[in-house]
C-alpha positions as CSV (number, residue, x, y, z in Angstrom):
1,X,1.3,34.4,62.9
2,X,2.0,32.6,59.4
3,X,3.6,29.8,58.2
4,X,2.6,27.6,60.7
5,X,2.8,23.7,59.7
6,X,1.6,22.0,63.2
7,X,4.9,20.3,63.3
8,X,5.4,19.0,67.0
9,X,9.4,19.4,66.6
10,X,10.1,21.1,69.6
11,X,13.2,23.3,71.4
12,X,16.2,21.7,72.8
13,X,17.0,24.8,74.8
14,X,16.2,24.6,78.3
15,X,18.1,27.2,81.2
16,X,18.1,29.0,84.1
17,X,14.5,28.8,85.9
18,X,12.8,27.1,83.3
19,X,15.2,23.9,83.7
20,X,13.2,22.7,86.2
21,X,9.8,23.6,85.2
22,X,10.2,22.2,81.8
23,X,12.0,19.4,81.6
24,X,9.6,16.9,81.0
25,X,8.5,19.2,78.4
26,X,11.5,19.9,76.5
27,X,13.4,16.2,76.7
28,X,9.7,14.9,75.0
29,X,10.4,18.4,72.1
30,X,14.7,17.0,71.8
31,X,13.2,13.5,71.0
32,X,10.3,14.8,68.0
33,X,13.1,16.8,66.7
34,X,15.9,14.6,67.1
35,X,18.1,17.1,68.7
36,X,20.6,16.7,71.8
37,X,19.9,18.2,74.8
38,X,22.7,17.9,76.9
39,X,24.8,15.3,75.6
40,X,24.5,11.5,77.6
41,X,27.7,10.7,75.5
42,X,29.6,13.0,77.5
43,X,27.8,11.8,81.1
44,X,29.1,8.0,79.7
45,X,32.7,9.9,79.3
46,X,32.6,11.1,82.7
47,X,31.6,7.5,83.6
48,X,34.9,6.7,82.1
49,X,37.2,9.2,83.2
50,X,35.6,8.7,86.9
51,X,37.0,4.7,86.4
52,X,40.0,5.8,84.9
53,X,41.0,8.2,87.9
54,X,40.1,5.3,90.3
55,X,42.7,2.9,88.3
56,X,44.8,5.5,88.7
57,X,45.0,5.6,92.4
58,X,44.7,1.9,92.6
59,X,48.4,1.9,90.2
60,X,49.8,4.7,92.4
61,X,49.2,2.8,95.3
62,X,50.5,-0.4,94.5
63,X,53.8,1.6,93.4
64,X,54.5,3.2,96.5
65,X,54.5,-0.2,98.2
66,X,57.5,-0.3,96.1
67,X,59.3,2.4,97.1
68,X,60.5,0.7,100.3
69,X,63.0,2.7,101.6
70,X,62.5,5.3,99.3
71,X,59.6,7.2,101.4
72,X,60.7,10.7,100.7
73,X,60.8,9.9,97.1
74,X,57.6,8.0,97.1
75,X,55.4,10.8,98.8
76,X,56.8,13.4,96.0
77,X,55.5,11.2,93.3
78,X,52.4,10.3,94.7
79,X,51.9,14.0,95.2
80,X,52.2,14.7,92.0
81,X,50.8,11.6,90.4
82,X,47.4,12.1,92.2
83,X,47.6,15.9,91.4
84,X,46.7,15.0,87.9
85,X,44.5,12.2,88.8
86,X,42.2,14.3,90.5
87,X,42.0,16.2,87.4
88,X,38.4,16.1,86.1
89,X,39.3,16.3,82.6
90,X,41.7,15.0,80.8
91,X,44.7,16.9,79.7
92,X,45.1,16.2,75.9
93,X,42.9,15.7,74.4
94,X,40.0,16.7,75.9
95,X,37.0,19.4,76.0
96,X,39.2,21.8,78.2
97,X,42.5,21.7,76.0
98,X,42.9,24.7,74.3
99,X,46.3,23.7,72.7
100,X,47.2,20.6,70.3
101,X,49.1,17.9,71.8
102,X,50.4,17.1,68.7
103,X,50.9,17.9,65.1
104,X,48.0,16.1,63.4
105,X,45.7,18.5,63.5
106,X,46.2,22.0,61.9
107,X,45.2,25.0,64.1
108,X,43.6,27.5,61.5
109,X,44.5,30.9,61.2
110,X,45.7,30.3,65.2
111,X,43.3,33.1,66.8
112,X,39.7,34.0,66.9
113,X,37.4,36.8,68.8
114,X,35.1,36.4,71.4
115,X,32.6,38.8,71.9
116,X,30.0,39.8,74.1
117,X,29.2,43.1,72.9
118,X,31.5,45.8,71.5
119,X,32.5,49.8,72.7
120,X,30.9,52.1,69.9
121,X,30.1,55.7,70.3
122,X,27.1,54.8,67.5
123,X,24.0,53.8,68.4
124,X,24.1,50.5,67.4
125,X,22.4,47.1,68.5
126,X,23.0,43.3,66.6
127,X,19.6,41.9,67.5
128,X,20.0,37.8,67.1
129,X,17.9,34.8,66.9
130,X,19.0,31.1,68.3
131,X,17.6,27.6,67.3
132,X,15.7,28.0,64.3
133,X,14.5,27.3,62.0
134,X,11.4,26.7,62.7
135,X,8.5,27.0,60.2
136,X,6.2,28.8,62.5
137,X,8.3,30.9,64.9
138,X,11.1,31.8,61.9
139,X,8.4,32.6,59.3
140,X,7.1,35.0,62.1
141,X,10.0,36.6,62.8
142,X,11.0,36.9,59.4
143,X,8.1,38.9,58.4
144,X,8.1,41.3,61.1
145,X,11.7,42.0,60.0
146,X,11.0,42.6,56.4
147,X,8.2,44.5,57.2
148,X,10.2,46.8,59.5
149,X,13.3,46.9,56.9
150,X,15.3,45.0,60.0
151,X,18.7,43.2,60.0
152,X,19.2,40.5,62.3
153,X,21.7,37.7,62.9
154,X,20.7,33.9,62.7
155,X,22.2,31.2,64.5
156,X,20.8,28.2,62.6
157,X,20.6,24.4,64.0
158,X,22.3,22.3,60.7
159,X,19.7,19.8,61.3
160,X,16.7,22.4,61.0
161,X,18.4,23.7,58.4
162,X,18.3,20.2,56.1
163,X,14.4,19.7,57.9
164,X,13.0,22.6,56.8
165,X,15.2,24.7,54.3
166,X,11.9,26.6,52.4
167,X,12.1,28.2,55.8
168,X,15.4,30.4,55.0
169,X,15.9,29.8,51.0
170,X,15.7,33.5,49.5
171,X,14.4,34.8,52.5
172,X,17.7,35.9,54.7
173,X,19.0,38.2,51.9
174,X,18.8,41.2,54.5
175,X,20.6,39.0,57.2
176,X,23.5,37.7,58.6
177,X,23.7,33.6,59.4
178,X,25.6,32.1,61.9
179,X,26.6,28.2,62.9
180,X,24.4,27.0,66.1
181,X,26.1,23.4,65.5
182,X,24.6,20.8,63.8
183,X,22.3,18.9,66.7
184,X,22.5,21.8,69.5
185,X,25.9,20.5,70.7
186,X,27.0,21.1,74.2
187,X,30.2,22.1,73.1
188,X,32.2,22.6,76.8
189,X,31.9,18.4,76.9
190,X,33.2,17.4,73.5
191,X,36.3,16.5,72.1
192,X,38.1,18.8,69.0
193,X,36.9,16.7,66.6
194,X,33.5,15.8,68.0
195,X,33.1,19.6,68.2
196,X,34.6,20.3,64.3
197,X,32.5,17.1,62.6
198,X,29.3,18.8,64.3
199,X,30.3,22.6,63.5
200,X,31.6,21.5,59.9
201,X,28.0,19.3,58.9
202,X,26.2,22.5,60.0
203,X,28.1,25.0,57.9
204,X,27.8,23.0,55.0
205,X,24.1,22.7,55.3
206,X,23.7,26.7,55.9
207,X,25.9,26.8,53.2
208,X,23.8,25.2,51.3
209,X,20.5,25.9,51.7
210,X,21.1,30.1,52.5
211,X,24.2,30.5,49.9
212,X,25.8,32.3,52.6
213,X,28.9,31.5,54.3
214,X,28.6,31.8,57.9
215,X,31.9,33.0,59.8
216,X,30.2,33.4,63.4
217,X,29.9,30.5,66.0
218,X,27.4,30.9,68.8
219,X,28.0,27.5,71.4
220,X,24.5,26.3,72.5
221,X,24.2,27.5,75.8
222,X,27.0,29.9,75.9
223,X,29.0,26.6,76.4
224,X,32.5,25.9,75.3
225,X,35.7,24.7,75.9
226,X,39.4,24.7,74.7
227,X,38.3,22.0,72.4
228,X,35.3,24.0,70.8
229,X,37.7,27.5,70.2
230,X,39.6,25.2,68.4
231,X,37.6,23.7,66.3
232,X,36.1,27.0,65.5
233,X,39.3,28.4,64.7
234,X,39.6,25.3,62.0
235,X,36.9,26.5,60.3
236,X,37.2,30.2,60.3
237,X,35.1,31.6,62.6
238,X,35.3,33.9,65.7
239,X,32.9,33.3,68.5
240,X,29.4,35.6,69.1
241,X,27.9,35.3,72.5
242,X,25.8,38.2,74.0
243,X,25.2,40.9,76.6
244,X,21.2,41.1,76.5
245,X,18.8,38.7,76.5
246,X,14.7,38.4,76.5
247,X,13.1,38.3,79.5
248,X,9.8,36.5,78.3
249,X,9.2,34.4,81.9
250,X,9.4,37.9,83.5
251,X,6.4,39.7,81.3
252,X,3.5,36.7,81.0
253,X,1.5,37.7,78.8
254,X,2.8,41.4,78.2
255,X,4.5,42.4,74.9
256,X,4.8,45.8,75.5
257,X,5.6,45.8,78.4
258,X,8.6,42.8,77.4
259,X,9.4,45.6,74.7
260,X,9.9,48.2,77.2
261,X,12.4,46.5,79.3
262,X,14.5,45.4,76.8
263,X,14.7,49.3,75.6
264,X,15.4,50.3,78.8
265,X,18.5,47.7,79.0
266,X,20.1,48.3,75.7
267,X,23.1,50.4,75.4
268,X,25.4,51.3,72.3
269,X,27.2,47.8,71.2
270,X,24.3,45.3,72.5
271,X,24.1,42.0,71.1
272,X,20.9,40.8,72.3
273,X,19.8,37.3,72.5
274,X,16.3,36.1,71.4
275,X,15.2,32.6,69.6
276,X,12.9,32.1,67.0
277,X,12.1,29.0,68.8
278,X,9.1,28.3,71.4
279,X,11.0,25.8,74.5
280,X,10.9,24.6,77.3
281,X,7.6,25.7,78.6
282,X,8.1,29.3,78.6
283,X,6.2,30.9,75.7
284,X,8.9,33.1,73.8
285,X,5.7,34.7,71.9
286,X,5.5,37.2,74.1
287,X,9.2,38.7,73.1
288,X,8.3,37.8,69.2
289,X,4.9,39.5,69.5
290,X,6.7,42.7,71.3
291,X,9.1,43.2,68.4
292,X,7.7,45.7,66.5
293,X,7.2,48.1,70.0
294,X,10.8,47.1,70.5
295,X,12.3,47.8,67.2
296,X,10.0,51.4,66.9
297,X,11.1,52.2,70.4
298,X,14.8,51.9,69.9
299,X,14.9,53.4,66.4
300,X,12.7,56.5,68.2
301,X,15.7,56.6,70.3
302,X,18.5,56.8,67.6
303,X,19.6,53.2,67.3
304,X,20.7,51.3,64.3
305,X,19.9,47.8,63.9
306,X,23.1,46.2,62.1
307,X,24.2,42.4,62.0
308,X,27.0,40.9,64.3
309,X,29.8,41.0,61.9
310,X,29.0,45.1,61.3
311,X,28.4,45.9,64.5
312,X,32.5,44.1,64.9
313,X,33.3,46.2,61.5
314,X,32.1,49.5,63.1
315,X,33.4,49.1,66.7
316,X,34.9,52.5,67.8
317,X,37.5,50.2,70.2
318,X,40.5,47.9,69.8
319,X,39.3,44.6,70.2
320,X,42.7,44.2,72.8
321,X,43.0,47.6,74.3
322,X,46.5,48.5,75.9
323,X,46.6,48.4,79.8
């Protein structure tokens, strides 16, 4: 392992099993890096909505008092009245809408992809690093990746991209970079333009700092909304999610035999997740230390290591197939 600076910035990623185990661990990481974790802005928001909804009631009530006579007519609208009151988000704007409520805001190009993996009949795999960079962890991974003549897909942090941009500067020439948001947004509980300000200060910095343009969005999490499609679509990019991810909590300790499970699970089209990150207690060192067995292992078997966008290029399948 090189590159290693003894910074104590630490991961912001925390899910699944290791949510409850490292907790502690990883809010004390969010704070040294100054990274969100979650989002307490959008807890406050549901604060509001929750008081809102209440009013609500409290107006609806009061109105049917009104009605008087009118009790067929009042129980209709107070059906449908309380029907969207009960909603838990709001209708526009909001994280869920996936439309525009009104002309202020131009859509984009007005479509986008989301992809898991694709249908090929080549054996290919988009292997793909979240969270960085780091100096220790991305320095590592970016060796290994050199050394085995590898192309992977980066889904930078803006923020670590401005902290520590010797980490990526000439070294990504092989590689494909992708937006991770600025501050590791939850992007299912933010507005359009919360989502967009965040998404649009990260690609300037990877802009920046790689000279690449970035035209992939991968949502912290897997996370997002109507409100973070659009925003995406503002800026260009089509969504990347995955179909394979490490297993490091399953193989303490073990490498190889890390490396031989994810072998066993890839198929042609994979994009599988890993992070060039340590977080949240588990110690993703055992998936980074099992590349090179994972990397000779597939290749052995016929498989081409490509980037996101040319694993899309090459995909042997419409993206919308006819039923």
């Amino acid at each position: 392992m090189t590159g290693g600076t003894g910074e104590s910035d630490g991961s912001v990623e925390a899910r699944g099993a290791g949510i409850a185990g490292g907790a502690g661990q990883a809010q004390r990481a969010r704070e040294a890096d100054g990274v969100a974790g979650g989002g307490t802005a959008g807890d406050a928001a549901g604060g509001e909505r929750g008081a809102e909804v209440r009013a609500t009631r409290r107006r609806v009530l009061r109105g049917g008092g009104l009605v008087g006579g009118g009790v067929a007519l009042g129980i209709v609208g107070f059906g449908e009245l309380a029907n969207v009151s009960e909603r838990k988000l709001p209708l526009l704007p909001g994280p869920a809408a996936a439309t525009i409520g009104d002309r202020s805001v131009e859509p984009g190009r007005g479509q986008l992809r989301i992809t898991w993996n694709v249908k090929t009949d080549e054996r290919l795999v988009a292997l793909t690093f979240d969270d960085g960079p780091r100096p220790q962890w991305t320095n590592m991974v970016l060796q290994t990746l050199e050394r085995l003549e590898t192309s992977a897909t980066f889904f930078l942090v803006g923020r670590r991209v401005r902290k520590y941009p010797a980490v990526l500067r000439g070294k990504v020439d092989r590689h494909e970079v992708g937006n991770h948001t600025w501050n590791h947004l939850d992007a299912a509980r933010r507005s359009q333009e919360e989502v967009y300000g965040d998404l649009r200060q990260a690609h300037d910095a990877i802009v920046d700092v790689t000279g690449k343009t970035p035209v992939l969005f991968r949502p912290p999490y897997g996370h997002f909304g109507g409100s973070a499609v659009l925003a995406a679509d503002r800026l260009g990019y089509d969504l990347a999610l995955w179909s394979l991810q490490m297993a490091e909590a399953d193989f303490p300790g073990d490498p190889r035999g890390h490396a031989r499970h994810i072998v066993s699970h890839v198929a042609p089209g994979t994009i599988l997740l890993a992070h060039d990150i340590d977080a949240g207690g588990r110690d993703r060192r055992v998936a980074l230390d099992g590349l090179p067995d994972m990397i000779t292992a597939l290749r052995s078997q016929g498989y081409e290591f490509v980037t996101v966008s040319e694993l899309l290029r090459r995909a042997s399948a419409p993206p919308h197939p006819t039923v």
